[in-house]
N, C-alpha and C positions, 0 to 999 in steps of 0.2 A: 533478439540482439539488444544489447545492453547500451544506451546511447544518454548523454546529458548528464553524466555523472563526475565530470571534473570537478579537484576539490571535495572530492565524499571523502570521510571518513573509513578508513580499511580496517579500525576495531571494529573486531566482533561487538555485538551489543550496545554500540556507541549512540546516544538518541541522534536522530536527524531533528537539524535545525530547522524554524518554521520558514527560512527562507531557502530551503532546501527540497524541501517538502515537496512540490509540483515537481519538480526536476528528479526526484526518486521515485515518484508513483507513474511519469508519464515515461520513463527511462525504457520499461518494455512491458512485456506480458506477463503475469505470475501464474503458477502453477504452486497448487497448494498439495499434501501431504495427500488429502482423500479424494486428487485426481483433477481436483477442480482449477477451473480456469479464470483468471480478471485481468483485464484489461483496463487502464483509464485512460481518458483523454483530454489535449490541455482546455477542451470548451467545458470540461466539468463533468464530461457523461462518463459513467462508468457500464461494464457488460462481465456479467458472472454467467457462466454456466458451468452447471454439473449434470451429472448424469443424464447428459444429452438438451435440459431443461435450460434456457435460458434467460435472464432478467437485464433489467435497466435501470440504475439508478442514476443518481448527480454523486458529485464528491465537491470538498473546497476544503478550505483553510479557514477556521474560524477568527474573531480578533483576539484567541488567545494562543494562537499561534498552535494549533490544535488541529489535527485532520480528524473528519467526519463527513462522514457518508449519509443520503437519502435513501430508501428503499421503498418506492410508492408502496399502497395507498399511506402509511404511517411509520413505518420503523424507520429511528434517527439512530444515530451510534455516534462516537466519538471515541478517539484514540490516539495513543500517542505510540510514534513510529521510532523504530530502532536501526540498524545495520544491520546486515547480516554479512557475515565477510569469512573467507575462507585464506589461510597464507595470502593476507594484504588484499585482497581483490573481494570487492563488492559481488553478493552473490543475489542479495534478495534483501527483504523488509519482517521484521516484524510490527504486527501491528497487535497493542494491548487494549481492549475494550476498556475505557476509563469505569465503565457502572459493572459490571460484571467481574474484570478479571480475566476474563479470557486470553489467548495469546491465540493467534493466527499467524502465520509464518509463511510467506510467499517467496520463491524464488524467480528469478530473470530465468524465462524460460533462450 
C-alpha cells in the first residue's frame, strides 16, 4: 500500500525533491523488474531480498539533498531519485546510481 505521498509529482520522470525523499522511499514496499524486494524505514534501515537471500543496510539523505544507501561491510551508492507515475498516479521510483549510471526502477508493491 502506497501511503505519505501527498503533493508527489504524477509526471512520469519527474525528480523527487530532497524534502520529498523520505516520504517516497518510506511510502511502501518495492518490487523490482528481476523479482526482487526493498523495503525502507523511517529509522534509516533498509531490507533487500532476492532470491530468497536477504540483506540490511541504512539509507539517508545526504547534505546535498541526495539519497544514498549503506551496504555493510563497505559498499556506499548515491542516487538521485525520479517518479514513476502511470495516467497521473505515482507507481514507483526510479533510482539513478550518480558513479555508474545505472537505473534501478522499483515499483509500490
Amino acid at each position: 500500500m502506497i501511503s505519505n505521498l501527498d503533493g508527489a509529482s504524477t509526471e512520469d520522470g519527474a525528480p523527487v525533491p530532497p524534502e520529498q525523499i523520505s516520504a517516497a522511499v518510506t511510502a511502501g514496499d518495492f518490487v523490482y523488474s528481476d523479482g526482487a524486494t526493498q523495503s525502507f524505514d523511517p529509522d534509516g534501515t533498509t531490507r533487500y531480498v532476492e532470491g530468497g537471500r536477504h540483506t540490511e543496510g541504512t539509507w539517508s539523505v545526504d547534505e546535498n539533498g541526495r539519497f544514498c544507501s549503506f551496504w555493510p561491510p563497505s559498499f556506499r551508492a548515491s542516487y538521485d531519485l525520479q517518479w514513476m507515475a502511470d495516467a497521473g498516479r505515482v507507481i514507483g521510483l526510479r533510482f539513478s546510481d550518480v558513479r555508474s549510471g545505472t537505473i534501478f526502477e522499483g515499483r509500490y508493491r
